[in-house]
Backbone as CSV, one residue per row, in Angstrom:
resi,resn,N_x,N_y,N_z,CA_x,CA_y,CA_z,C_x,C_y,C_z
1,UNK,0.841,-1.198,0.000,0.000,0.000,0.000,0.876,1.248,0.000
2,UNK,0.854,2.663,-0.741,1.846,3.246,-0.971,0.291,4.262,-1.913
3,UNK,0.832,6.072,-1.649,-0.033,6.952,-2.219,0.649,6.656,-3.818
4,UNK,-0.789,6.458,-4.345,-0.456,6.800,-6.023,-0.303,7.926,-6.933
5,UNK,-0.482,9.277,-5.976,-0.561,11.016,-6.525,0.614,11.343,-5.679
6,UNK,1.337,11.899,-5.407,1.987,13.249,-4.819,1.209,14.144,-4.102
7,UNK,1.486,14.126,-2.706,0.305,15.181,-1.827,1.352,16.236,-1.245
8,UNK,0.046,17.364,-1.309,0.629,18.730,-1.090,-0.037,18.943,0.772
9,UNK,-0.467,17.983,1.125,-1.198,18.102,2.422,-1.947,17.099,3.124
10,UNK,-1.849,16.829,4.477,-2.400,15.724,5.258,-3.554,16.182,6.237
11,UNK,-4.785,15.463,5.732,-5.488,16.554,6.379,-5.488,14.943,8.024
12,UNK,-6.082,15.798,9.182,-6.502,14.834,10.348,-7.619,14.961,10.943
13,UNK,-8.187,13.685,11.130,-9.184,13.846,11.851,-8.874,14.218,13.399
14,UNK,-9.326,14.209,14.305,-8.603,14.562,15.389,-8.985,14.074,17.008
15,UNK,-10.549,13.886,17.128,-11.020,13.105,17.918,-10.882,11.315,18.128
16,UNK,-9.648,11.042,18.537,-9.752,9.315,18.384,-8.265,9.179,17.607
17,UNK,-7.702,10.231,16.696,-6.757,9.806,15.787,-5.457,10.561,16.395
18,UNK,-6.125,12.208,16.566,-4.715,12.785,17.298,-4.747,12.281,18.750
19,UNK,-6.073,13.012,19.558,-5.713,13.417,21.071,-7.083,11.603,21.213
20,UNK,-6.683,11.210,22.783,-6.849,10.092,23.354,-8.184,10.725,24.424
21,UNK,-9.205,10.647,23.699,-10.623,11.277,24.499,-10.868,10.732,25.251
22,UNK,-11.114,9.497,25.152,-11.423,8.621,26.464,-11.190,8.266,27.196
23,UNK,-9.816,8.700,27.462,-9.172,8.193,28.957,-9.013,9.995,29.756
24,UNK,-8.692,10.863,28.851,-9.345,12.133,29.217,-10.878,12.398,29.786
25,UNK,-11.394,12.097,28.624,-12.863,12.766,29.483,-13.254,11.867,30.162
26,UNK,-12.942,10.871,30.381,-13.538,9.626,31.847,-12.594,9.957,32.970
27,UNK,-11.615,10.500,32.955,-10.771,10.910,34.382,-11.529,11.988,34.475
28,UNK,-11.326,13.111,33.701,-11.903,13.987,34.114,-13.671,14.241,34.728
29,UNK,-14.112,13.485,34.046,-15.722,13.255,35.029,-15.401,12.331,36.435
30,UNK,-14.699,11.430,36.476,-14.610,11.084,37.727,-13.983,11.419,38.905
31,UNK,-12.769,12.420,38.430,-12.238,13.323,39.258,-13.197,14.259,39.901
32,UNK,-14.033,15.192,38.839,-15.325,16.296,39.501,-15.870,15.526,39.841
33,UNK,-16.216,14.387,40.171,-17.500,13.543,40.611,-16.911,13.402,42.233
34,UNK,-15.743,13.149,41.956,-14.979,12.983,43.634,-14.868,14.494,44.260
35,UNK,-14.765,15.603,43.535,-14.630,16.780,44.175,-15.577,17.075,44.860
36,UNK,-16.905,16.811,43.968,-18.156,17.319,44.051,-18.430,16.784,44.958
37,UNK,-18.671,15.343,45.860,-18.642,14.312,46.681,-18.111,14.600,48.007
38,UNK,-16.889,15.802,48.293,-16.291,15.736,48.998,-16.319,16.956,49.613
39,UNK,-17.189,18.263,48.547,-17.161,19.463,48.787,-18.046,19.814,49.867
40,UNK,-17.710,20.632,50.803,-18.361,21.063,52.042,-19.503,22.180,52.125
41,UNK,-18.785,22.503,50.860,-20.312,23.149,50.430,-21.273,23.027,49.459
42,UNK,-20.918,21.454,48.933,-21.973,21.300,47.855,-23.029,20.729,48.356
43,UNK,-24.521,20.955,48.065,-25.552,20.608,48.382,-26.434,19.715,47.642
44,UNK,-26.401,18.441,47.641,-26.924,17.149,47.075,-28.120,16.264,47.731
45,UNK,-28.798,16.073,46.553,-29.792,15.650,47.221,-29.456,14.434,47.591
46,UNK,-29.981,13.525,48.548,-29.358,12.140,48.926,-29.439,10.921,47.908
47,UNK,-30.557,11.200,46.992,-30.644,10.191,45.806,-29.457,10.323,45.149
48,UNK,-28.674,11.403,44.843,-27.931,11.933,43.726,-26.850,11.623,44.326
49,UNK,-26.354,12.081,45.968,-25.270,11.637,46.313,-25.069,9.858,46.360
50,UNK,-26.072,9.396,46.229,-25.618,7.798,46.446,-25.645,7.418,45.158
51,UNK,-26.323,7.896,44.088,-25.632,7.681,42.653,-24.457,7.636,42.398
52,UNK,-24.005,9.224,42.599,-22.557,9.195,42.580,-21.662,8.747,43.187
53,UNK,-21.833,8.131,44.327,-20.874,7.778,45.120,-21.087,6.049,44.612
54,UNK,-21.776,5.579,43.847,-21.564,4.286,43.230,-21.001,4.224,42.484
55,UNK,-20.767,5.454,41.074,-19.907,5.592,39.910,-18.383,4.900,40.533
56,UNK,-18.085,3.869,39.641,-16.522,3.725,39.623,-15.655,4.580,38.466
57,UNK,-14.408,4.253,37.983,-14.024,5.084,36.943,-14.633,3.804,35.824
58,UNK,-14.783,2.577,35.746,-15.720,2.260,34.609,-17.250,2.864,34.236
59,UNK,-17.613,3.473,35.590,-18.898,3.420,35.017,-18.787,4.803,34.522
60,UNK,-17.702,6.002,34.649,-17.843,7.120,34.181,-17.012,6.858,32.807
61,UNK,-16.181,5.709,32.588,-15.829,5.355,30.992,-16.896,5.010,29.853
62,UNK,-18.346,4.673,30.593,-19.478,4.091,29.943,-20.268,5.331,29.773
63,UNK,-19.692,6.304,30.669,-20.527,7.859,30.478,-20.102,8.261,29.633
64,UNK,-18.894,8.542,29.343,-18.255,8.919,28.067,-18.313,8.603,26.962
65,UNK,-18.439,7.434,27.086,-18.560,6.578,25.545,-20.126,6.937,24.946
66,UNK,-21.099,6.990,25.943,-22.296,7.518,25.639,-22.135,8.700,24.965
67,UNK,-21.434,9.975,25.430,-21.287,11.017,25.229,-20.834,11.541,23.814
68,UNK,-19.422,10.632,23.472,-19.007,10.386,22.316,-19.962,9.865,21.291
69,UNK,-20.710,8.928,21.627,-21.983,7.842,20.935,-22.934,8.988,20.082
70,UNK,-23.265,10.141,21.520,-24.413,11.147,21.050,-23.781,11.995,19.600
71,UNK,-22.267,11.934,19.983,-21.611,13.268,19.167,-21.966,12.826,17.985
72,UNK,-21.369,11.418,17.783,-21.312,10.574,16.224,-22.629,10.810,15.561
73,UNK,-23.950,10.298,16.337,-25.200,10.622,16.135,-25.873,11.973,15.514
74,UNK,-25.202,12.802,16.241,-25.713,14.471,15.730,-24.995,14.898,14.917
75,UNK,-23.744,14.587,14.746,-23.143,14.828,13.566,-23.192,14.196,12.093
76,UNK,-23.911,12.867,11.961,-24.124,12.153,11.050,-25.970,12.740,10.651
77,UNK,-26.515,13.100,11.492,-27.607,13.277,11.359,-27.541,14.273,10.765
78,UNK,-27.030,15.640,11.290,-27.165,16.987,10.756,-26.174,16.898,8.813
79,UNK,-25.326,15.862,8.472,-24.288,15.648,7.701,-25.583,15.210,6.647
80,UNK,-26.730,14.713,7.063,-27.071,13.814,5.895,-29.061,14.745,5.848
81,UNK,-29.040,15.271,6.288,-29.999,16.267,6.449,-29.964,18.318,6.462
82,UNK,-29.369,18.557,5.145,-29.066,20.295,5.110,-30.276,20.892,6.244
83,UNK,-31.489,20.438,6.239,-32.534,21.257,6.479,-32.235,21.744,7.837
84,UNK,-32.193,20.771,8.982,-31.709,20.459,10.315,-31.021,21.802,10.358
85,UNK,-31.574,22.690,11.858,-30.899,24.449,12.011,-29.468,23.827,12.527
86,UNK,-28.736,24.296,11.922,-26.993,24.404,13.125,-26.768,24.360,14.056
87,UNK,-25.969,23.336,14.737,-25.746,23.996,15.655,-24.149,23.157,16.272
88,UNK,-23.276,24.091,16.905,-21.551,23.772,17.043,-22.072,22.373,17.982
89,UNK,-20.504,21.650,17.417,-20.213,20.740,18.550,-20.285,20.856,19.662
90,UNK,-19.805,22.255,20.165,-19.615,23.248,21.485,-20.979,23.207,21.944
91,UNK,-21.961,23.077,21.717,-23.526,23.497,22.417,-23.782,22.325,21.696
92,UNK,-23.570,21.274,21.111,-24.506,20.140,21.385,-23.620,19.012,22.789
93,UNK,-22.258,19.137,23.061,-21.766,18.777,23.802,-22.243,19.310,25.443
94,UNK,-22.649,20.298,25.154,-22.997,20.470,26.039,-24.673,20.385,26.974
95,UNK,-25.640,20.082,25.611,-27.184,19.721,25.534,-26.893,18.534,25.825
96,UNK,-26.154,17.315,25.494,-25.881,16.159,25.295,-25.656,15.404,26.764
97,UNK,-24.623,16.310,27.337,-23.818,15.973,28.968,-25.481,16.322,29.917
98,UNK,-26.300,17.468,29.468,-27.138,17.485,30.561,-28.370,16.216,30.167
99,UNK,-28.524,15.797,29.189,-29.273,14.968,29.208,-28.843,13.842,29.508
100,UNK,-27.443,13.240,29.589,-26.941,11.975,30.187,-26.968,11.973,31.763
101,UNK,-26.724,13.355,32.502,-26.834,13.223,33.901,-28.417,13.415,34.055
102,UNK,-29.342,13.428,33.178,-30.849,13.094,33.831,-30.660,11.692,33.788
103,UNK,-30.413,10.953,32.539,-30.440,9.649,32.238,-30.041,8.396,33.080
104,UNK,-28.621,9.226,33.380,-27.648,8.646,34.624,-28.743,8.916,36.047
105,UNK,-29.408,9.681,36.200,-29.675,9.729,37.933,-28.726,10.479,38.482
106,UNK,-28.314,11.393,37.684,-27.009,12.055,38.382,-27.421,13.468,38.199
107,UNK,-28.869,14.515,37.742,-29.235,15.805,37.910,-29.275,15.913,39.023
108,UNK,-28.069,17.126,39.006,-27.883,17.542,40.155,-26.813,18.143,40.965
109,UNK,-26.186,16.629,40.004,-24.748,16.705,40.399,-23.526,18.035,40.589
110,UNK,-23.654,18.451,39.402,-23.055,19.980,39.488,-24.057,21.052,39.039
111,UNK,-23.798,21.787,39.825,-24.413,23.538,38.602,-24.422,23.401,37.069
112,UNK,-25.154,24.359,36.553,-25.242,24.755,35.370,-24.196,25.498,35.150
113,UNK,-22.842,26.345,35.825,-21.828,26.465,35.725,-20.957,25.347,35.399
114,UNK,-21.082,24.819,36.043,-20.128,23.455,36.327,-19.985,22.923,35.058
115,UNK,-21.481,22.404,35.051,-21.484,21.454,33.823,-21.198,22.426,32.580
116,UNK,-21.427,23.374,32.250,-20.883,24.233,31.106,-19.616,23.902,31.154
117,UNK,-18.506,24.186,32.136,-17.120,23.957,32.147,-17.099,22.798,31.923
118,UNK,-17.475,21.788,32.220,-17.068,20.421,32.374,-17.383,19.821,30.401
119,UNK,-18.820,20.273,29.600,-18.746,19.775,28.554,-17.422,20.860,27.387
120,UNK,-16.787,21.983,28.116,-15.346,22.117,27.133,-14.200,21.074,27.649
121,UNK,-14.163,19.800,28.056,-13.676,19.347,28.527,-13.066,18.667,27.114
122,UNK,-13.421,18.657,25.682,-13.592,18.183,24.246,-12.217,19.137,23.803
123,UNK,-12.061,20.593,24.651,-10.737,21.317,25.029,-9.426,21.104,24.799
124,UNK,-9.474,20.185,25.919,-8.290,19.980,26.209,-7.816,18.667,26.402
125,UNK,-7.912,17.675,25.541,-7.752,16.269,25.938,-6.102,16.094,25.378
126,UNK,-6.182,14.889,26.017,-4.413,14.509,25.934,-3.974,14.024,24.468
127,UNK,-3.316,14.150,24.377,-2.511,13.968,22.669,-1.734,12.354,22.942
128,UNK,-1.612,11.599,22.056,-1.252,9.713,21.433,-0.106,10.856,21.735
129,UNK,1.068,9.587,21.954,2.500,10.145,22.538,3.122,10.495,21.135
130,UNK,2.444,9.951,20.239,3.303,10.269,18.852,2.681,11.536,18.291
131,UNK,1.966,11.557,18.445,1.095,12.701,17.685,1.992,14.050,17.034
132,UNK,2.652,14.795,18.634,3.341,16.090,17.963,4.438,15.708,17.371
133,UNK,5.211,14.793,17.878,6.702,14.407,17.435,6.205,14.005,15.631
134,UNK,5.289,13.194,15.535,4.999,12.894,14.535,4.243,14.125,12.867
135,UNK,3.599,14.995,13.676,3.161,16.047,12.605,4.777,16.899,12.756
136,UNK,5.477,17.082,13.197,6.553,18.040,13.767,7.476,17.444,12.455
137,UNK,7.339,15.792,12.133,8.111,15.488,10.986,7.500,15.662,9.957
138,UNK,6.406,15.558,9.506,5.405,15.725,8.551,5.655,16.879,7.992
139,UNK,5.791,18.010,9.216,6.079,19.503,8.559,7.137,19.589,7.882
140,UNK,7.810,18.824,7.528,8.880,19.290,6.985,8.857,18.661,5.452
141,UNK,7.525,17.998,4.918,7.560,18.093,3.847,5.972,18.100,2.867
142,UNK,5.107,18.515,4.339,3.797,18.849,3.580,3.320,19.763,4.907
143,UNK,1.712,20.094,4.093,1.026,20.993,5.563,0.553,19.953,5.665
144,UNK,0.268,19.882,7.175,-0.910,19.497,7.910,-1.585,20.389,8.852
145,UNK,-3.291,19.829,8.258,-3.927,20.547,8.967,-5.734,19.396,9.427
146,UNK,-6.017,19.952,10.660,-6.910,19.211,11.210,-7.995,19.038,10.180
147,UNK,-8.711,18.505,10.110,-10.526,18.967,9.309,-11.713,17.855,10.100
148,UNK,-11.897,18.098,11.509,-12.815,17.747,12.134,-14.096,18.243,12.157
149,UNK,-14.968,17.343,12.633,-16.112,18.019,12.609,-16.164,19.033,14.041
150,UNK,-15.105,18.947,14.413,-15.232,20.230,15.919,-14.772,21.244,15.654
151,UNK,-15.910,22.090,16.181,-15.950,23.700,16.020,-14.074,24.307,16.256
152,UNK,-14.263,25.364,15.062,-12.922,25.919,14.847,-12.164,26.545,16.321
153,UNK,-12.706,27.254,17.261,-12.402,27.468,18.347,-11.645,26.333,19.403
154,UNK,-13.134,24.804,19.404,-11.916,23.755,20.063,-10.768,23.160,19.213
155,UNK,-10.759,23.170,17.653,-9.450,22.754,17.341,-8.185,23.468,17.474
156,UNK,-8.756,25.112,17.528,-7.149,25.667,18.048,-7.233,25.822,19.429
157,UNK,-7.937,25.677,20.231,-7.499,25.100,21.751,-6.719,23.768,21.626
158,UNK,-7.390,23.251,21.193,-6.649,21.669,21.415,-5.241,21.965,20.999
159,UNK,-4.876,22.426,19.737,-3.440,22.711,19.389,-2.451,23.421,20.113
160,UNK,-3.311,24.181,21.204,-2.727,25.036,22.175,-2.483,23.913,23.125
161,UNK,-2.823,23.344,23.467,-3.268,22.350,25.000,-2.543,21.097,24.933
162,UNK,-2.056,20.784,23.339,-1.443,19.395,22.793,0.331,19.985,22.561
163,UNK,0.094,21.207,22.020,1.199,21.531,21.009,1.261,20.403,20.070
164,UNK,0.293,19.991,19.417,0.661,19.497,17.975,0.904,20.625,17.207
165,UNK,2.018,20.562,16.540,1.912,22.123,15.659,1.427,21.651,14.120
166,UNK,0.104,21.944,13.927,-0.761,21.797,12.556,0.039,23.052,11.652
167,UNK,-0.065,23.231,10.692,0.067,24.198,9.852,-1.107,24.828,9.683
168,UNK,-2.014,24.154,9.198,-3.502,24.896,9.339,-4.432,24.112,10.291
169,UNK,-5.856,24.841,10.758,-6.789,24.261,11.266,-8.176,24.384,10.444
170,UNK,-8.496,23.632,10.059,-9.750,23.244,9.259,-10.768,22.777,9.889
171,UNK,-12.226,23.058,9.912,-13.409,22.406,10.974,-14.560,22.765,9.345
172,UNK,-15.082,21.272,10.031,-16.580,21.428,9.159,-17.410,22.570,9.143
173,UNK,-17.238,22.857,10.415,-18.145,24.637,10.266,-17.902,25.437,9.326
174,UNK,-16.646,25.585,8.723,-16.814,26.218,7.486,-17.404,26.117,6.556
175,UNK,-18.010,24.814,6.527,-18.808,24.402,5.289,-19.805,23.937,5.310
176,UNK,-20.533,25.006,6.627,-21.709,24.468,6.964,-22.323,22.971,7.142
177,UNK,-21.900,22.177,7.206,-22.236,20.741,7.649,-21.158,20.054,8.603
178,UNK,-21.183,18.328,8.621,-20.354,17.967,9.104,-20.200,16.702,8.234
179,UNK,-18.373,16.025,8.540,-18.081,14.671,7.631,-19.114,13.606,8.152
180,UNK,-19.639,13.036,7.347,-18.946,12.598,6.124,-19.532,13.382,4.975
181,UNK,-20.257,14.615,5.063,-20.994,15.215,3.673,-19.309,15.342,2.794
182,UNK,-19.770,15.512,1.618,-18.944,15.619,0.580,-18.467,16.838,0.977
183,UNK,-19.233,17.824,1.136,-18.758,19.454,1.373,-17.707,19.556,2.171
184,UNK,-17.218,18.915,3.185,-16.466,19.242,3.961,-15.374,18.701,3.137
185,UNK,-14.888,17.458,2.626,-13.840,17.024,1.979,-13.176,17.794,0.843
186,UNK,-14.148,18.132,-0.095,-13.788,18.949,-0.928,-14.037,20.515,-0.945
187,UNK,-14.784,20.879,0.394,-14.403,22.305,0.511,-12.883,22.513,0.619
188,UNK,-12.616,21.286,1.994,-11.055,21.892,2.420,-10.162,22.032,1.613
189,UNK,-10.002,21.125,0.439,-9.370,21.238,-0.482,-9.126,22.415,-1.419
190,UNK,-10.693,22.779,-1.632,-10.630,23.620,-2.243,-10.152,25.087,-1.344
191,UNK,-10.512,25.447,0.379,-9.892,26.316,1.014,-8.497,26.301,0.753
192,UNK,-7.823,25.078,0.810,-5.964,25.490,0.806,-5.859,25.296,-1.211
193,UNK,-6.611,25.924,-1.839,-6.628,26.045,-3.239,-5.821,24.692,-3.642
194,UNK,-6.383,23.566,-3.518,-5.538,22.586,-3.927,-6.511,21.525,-4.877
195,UNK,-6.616,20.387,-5.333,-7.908,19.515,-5.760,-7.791,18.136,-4.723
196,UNK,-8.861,17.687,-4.666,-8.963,16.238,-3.311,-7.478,15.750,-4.026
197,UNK,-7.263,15.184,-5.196,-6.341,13.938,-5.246,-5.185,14.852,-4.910
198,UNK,-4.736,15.738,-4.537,-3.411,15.850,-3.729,-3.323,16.262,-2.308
199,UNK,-4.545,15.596,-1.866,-4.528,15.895,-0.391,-4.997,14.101,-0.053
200,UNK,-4.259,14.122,1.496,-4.460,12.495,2.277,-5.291,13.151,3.320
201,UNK,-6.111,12.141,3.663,-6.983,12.148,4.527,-6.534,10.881,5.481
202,UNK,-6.163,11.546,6.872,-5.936,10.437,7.868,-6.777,10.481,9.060
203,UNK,-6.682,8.951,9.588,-8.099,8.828,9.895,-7.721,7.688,11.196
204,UNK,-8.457,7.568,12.261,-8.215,5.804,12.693,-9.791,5.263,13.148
205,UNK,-10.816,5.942,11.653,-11.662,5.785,11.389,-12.120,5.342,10.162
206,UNK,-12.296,3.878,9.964,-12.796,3.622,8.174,-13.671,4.511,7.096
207,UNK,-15.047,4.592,8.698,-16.018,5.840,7.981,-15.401,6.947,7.173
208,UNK,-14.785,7.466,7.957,-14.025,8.581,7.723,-13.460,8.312,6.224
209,UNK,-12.751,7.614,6.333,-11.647,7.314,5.494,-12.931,6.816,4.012
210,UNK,-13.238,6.531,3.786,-14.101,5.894,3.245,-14.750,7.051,1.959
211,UNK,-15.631,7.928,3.085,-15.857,9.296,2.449,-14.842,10.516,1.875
212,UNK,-13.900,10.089,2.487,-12.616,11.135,1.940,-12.696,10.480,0.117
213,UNK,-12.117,9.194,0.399,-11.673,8.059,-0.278,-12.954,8.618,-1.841
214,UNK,-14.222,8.452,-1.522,-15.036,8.710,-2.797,-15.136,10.171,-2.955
215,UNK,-14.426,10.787,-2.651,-14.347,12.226,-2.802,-13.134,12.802,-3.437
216,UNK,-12.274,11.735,-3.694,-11.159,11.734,-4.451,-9.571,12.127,-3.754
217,UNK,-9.807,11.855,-2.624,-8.492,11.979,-1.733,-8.193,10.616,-1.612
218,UNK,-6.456,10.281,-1.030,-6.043,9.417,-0.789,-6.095,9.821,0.878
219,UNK,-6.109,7.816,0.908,-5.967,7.891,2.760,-5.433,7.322,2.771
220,UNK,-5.093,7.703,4.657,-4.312,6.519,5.307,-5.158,6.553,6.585
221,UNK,-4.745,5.020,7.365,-5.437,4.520,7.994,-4.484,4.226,9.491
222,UNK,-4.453,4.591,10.242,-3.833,4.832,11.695,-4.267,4.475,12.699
223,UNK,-4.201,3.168,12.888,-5.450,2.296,14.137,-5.156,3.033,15.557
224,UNK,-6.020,3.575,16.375,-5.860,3.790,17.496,-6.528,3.190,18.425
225,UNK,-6.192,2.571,19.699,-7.201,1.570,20.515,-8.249,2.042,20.827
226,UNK,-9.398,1.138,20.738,-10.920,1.234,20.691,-11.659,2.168,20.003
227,UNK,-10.974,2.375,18.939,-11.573,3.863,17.780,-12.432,3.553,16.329
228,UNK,-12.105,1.954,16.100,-12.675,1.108,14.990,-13.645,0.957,15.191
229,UNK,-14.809,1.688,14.904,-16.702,1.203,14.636,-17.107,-0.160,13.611
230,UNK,-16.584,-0.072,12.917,-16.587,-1.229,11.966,-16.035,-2.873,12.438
231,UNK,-16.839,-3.517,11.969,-16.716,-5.489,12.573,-15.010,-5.507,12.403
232,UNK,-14.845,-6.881,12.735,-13.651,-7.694,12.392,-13.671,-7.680,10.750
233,UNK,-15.096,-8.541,10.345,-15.299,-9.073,9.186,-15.272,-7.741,7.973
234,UNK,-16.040,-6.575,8.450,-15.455,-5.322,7.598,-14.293,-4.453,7.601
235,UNK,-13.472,-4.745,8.683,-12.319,-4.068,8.508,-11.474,-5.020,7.339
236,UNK,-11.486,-6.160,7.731,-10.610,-7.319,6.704,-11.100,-7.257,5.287
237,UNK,-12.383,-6.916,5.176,-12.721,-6.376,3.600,-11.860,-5.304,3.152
238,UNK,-12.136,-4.171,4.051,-11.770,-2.735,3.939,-9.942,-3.003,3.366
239,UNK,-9.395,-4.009,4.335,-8.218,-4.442,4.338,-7.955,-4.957,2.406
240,UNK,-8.695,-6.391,2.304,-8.580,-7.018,0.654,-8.975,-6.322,-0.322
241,UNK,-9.785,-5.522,0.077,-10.255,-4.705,-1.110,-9.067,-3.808,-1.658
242,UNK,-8.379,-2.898,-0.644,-6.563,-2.270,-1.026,-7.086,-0.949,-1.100
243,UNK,-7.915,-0.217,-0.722,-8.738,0.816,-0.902,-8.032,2.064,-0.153
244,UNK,-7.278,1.714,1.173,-6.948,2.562,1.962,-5.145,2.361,1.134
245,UNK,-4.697,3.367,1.125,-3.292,3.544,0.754,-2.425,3.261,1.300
246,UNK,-2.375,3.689,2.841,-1.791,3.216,4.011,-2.334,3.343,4.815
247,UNK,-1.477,1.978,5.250,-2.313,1.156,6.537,-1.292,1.273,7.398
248,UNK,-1.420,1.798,8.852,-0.191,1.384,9.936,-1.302,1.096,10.967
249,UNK,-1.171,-0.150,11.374,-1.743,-0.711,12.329,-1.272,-0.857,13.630
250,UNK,-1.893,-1.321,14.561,-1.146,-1.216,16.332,-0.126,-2.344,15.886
251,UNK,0.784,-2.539,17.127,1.761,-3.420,17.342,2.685,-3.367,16.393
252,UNK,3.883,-4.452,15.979,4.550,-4.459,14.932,5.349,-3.635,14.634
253,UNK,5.875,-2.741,15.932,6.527,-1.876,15.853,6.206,-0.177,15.426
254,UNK,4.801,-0.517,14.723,4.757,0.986,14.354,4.452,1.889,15.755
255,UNK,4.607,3.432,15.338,4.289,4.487,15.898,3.595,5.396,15.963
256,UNK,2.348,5.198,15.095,1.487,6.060,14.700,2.149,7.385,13.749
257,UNK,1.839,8.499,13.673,2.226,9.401,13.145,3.724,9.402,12.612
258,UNK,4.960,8.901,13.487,5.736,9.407,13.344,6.052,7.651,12.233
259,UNK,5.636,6.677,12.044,5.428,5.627,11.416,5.240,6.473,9.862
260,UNK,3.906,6.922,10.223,3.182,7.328,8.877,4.288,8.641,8.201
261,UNK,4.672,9.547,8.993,6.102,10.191,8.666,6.841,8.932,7.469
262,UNK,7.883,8.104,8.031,8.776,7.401,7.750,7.960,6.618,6.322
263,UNK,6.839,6.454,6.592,6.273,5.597,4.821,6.047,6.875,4.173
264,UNK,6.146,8.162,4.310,5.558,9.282,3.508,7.166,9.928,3.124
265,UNK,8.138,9.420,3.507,9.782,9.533,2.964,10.514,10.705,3.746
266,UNK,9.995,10.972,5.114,10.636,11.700,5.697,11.325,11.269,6.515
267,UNK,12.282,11.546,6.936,13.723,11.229,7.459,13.745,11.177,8.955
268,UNK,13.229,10.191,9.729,13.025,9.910,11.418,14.675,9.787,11.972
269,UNK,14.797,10.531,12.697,15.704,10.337,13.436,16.176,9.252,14.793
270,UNK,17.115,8.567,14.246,17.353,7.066,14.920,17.164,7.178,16.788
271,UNK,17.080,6.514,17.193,17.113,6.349,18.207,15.548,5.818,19.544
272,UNK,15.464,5.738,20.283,13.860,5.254,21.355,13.005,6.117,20.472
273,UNK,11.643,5.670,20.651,10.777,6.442,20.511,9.780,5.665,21.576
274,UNK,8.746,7.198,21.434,8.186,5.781,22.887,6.901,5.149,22.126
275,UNK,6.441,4.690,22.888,5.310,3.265,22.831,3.898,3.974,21.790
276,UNK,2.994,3.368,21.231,1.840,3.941,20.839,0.963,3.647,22.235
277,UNK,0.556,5.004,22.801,-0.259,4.871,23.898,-0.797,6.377,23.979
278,UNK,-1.390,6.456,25.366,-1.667,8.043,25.793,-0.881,8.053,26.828
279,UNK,-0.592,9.373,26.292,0.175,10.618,27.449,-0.449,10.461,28.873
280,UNK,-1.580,9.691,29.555,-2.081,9.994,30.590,-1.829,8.553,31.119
């Protein structure tokens, strides 16, 4: 597997592929869950405090994953329906978190302050250990730039909060929808004045990759743990079929980014690198 065009740019997805959400936003809800628990002046009703005080950190990993679950949902929905009014990742993340703590048995838990702070929590999540080291080589012989469906504001936080240094930041909001619509793939392209086939679309999402893919970009494919929606039996298609350009998969030595560097002919410098994992 090897790109068949010459690319002038790598675009990234960024939830699941750069920064490691789920071990972020599940510490971080179970940490405020212990603050909140412990605070002398927080006032809980007794149903709510014995909710919470049952949460383990699995059961706030199952909160999250919900949370994430809703995002995929509203973003595929609003992607495949123009009519549907707008509205940012930023304020459905945050409609989303108050309807899981009714769901959960957990209204209550914090303020309407609180929980505002708590759903930018999409902010600041931790970056795959390869991530910056890995775009940091990239730069040196294409741009990269994000093109998530998260609002332009959290992708240059996140770049602040990660130091991945992107060259550009790209968000579906520019193009009024979200991926997988066509608009977003070939807007971006067309924003950095370029055409899809000289831009890669990376992903450690098939979906993703998939829609880039019929939109006339090349991909690559960057497995990150527990980020694959797709079976056994459809990834191994996805696999025979030869569709994805590159493939760097877990184990086997690769490194994520700074892997995908070294097959894209840039020059890694010898020595440790560390493990494919999260920073946390």
């Amino acid at each position: 597997m090897a790109l068949t065009t010459p690319s002038r740019v790598l675009f990234f997805d960024v939830f699941g592929t750069c920064v490691d959400w789920r071990s972020t936003v599940t510490q971080t809800l179970n940490a405020q869950s212990h603050a909140t628990l412990n605070s002398a002046t927080a006032s809980l009703a007794s149903k709510v405090r014995l909710k919470a005080s049952d949460m383990t950190l699995a059961h706030w990993g199952d909160f999250a994953q919900q949370w994430r679950d809703s995002y995929k949902a509203f973003t595929a929905k609003l992607a495949a329906d123009p009519g549907i009014p707008w509205k940012t990742v930023d304020e459905h993340h945050f409609d989303s978190l108050k309807e899981l703590m009714f769901q959960w048995g957990l209204d209550g838990l914090w303020t309407y302050d609180e929980l505002r702070a708590l759903s930018l929590v999409w902010h600041r999540l931790n970056p795959w250990s390869d991530s910056a080291q890995g775009i940091t080589l990239l730069n040196q012989l294409y741009w990269t730039s994000t093109l998530s469906n998260g609002n332009h504001s959290l992708l240059t936080d996140l770049g602040a909060y990660t130091r991945i240094p992107f060259t550009h930041f790209l968000s579906a909001e520019m193009f009024g929808t979200y991926k997988p619509s066509p608009a977003v793939y070939v807007g971006a392209a067309d924003r950095l004045g370029i055409t899809t086939k000289e831009c890669v679309m990376v992903a450690a999402h098939l979906n993703d990759l998939q829609a880039a893919k019929s939109n006339g970009m090349q991909v690559a494919y960057v497995e990150r743990p527990g980020e694959e929606d797709w079976s056994d039996a459809d990834i191994e298609k996805a696999w025979n079929e030869g569709w994805v350009d590159i493939w760097i998969g877990l184990g086997e030595g690769n490194n994520g980014f700074v892997t995908l560097a070294e097959k894209l002919g840039v020059e890694v410098p010898q020595g440790p690198v560390g493990k494919l994992s999260s920073s946390v």
